[in-house]
C-alpha positions in Angstrom: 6.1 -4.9 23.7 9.6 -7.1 23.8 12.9 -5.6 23.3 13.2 -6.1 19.8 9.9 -4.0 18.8 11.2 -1.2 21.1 14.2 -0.9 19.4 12.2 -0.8 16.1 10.4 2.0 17.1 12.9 3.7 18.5 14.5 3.3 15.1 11.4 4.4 13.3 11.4 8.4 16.1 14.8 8.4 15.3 14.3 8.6 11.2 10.9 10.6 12.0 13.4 13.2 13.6 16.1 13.1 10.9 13.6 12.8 8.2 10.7 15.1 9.0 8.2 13.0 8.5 4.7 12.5 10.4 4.7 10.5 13.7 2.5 7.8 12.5 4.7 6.5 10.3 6.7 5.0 13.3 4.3 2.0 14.0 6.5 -1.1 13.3 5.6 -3.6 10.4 5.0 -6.1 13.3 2.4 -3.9 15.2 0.0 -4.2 11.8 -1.0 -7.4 11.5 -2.7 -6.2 7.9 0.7 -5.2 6.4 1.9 -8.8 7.5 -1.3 -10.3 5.7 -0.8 -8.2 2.3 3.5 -9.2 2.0 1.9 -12.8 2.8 -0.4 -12.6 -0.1 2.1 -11.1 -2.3 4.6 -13.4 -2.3 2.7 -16.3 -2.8 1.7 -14.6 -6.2 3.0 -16.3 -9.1 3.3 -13.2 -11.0 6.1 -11.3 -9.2 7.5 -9.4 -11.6 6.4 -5.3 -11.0 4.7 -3.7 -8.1 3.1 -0.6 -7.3 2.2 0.9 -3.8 0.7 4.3 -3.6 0.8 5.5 0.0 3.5 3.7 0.9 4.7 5.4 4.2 8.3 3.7 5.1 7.8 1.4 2.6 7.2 -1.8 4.9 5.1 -3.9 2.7 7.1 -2.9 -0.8 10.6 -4.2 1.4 9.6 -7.4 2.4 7.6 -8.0 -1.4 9.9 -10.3 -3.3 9.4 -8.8 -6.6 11.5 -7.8 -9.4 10.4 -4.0 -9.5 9.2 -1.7 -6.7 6.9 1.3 -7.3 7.3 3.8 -4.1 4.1 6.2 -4.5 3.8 8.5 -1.2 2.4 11.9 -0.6 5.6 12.9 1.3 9.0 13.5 -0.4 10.2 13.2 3.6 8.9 9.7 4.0 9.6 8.9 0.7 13.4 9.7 1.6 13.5 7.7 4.5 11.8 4.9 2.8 14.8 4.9 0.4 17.3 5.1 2.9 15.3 2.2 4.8 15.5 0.1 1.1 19.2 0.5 1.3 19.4 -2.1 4.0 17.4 -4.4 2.6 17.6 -8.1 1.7 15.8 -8.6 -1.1 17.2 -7.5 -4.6 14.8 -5.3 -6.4 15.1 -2.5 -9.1 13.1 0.4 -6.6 12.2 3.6 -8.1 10.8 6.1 -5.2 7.9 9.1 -6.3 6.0 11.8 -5.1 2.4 11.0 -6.1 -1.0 12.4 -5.1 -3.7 9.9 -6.7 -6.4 12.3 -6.8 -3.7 14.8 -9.0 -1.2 12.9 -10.7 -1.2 10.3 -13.4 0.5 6.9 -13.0 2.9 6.7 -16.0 0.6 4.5 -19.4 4.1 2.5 -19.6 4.0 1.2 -16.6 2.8 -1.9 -15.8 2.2 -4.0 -13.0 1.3 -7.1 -11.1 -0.1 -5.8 -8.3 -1.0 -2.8 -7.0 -1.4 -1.9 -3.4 -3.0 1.5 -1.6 -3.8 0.4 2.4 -4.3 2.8 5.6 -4.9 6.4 3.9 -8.5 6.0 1.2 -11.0 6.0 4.4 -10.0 10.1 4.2 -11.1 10.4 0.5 -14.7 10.4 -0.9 -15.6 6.7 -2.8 -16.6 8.6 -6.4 -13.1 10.6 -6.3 -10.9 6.7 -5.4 -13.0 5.1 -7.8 -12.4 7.4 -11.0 -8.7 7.3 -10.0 -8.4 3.6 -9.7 -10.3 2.6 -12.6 -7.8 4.7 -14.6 -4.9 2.7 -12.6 -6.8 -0.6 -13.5 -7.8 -0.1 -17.4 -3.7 1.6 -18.1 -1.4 -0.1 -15.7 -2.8 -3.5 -14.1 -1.4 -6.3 -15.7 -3.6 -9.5 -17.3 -4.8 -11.2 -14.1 -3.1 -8.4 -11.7 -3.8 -7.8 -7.9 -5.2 -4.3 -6.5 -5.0 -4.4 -2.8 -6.8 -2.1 -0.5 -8.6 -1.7 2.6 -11.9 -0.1 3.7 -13.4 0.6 7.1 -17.1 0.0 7.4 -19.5 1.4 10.2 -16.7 3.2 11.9 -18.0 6.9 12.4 -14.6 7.6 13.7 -13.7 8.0 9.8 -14.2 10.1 7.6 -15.5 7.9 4.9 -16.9 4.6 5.3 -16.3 2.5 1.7 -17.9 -1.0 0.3 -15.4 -2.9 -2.5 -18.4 -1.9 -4.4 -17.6 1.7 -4.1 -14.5 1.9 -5.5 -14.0 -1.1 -8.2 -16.0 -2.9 -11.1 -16.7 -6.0 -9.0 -17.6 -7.6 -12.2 -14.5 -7.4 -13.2 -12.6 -9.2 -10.4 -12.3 -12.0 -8.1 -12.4 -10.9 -5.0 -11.1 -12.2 -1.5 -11.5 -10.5 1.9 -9.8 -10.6 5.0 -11.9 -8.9 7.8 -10.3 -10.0 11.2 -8.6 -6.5 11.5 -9.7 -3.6 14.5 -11.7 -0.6 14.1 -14.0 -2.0 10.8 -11.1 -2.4 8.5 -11.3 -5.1 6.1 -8.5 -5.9 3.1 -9.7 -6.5 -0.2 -7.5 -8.3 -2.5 -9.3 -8.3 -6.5 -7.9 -9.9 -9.1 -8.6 -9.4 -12.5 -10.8 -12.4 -14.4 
């Protein structure tokens, strides 16, 4: 680790402490070589206009995203704080709007809409039938014509709790889909765009 990432994480305890929020949210962006891959994607979208992540931690992916509108979906009002706090300093101009969402529970608003929608490092600890009636829903009220859902699975890892297939949790009929599998412990991303 150089100088720089130290720093970055030291940044990261020092939030954690001020902002209560779990340890594991201190990894730097640059120690997650998937994150990196997903901004990548996203802003070589010609759509940029609205997007959604739900899970969102710090908010690393959303703050690099060069899009119009930012959708901050996390669990934790503590994280969530910090991620807003985190926005402040960022570069890119966005109109952010930062909630306290629990996909299995809550609704994503029917007005919303978006070009791309992004849930990464948290659905291996939910059951495939539960993510997949929830992300339909997502998909059929607030995915825009030709939008982007972005997640990740983990396959024949016992160390999670659930193992999941694209298959699992989308219509794969209903997408294109592209998969980037060079990632540790079984994870593949799975970026489906709508036909």
């Amino acid at each position: 680790m150089n100088f720089q990432l130290y720093f970055k994480k030291l940044f990261r305890i020092i939030l954690m402490l001020f902002f209560r929020f779990d340890f594991w949210h201190t990894s730097p962006l640059d120690n997650r070589k998937y994150a990196i891959d997903i901004i990548s994607k996203l802003n070589r979208r010609v759509s940029r206009e609205s997007l959604i992540e739900i899970g969102c931690g710090l908010g690393d992916i959303l703050i690099k995203a060069h899009y119009d509108r930012k959708y901050f979906y996390d669990i934790s009002p503590e994280v969530l704080s910090a991620a807003a706090f985190i926005q402040k300093f960022s570069n890119i101009s966005s109109i952010n709007s930062f909630k306290t969402f629990n996909l299995l529970t809550d609704t994503v608003e029917k007005d919303l809409k978006f070009d791309a929608i992004v849930l990464v490092n948290w659905i291996h600890g939910f059951e495939s039938e539960a993510l997949k009636y929830r992300l339909n829903k997502i998909v059929n009220n607030n995915l825009n014509e030709k939008g982007l859902i972005v997640f990740d699975i983990i396959e024949n890892n016992s160390s999670y709790k659930f193992n999941h297939t694209a298959s699992d949790l989308i219509d794969l009929n209903k997408f294109d889909i592209t998969t980037f599998d060079e990632y540790p412990f079984g994870r593949k991303l799975v970026f489906a765009e709508l036909k």
